[in-house]
C-alpha positions in Angstrom: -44.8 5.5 4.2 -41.7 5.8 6.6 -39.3 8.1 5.9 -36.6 4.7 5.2 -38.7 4.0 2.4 -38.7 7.9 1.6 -34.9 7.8 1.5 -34.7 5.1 -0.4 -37.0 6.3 -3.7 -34.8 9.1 -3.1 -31.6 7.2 -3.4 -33.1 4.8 -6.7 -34.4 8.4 -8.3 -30.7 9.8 -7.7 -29.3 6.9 -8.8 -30.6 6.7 -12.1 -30.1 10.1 -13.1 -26.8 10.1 -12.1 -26.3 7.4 -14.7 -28.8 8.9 -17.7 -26.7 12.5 -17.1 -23.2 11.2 -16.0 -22.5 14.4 -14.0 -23.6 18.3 -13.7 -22.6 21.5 -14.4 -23.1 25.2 -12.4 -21.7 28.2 -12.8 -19.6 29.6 -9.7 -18.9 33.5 -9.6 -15.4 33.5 -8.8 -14.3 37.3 -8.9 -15.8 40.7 -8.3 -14.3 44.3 -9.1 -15.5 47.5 -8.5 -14.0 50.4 -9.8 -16.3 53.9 -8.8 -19.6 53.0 -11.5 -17.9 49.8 -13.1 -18.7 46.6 -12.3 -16.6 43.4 -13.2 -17.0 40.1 -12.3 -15.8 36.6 -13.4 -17.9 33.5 -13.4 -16.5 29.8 -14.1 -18.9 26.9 -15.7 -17.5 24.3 -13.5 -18.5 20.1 -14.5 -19.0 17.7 -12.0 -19.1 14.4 -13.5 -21.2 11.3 -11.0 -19.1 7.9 -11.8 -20.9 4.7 -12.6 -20.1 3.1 -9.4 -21.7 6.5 -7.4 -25.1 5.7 -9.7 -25.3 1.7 -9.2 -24.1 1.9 -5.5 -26.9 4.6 -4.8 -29.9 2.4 -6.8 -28.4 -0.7 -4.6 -28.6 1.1 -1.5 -31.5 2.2 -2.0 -33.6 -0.7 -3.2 -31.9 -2.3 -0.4 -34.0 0.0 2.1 -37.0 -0.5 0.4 -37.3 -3.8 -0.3 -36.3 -4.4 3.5 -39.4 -4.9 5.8 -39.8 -2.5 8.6 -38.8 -3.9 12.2 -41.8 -3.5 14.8 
């Protein structure tokens, strides 16, 4: 299998979840303290949310690459 055709399962697989889960979330540590033995520290829950386009374009683009035959 070439890696085209690897790239492009990649693209369909990222594709669809991007449209089953509509986005992500992490958390992002954001501030650290010390103070002597005391520790403190902030951490944000940040969303990133994958538009519809992002999701179709991706599954297009990538059954596009493996649906296209391989030039010798």
């Amino acid at each position: 299998m070439s890696s085209v055709k690897i790239v492009g399962f990649a693209l369909i697989a990222a594709g669809i979840l991007g449209l089953v889960y509509g986005g992500f979330s992490y958390t992002r540590e954001t501030h650290e303290t010390k103070l002597g033995p005391l520790e403190l520290s902030l951490k944000d829950q940040e969303t990133v949310n994958v538009p519809i386009w992002a999701g179709v374009g991706a599954i297009v683009v990538g059954g596009i690459l493996v649906l296209v035959p391989k030039k010798s």
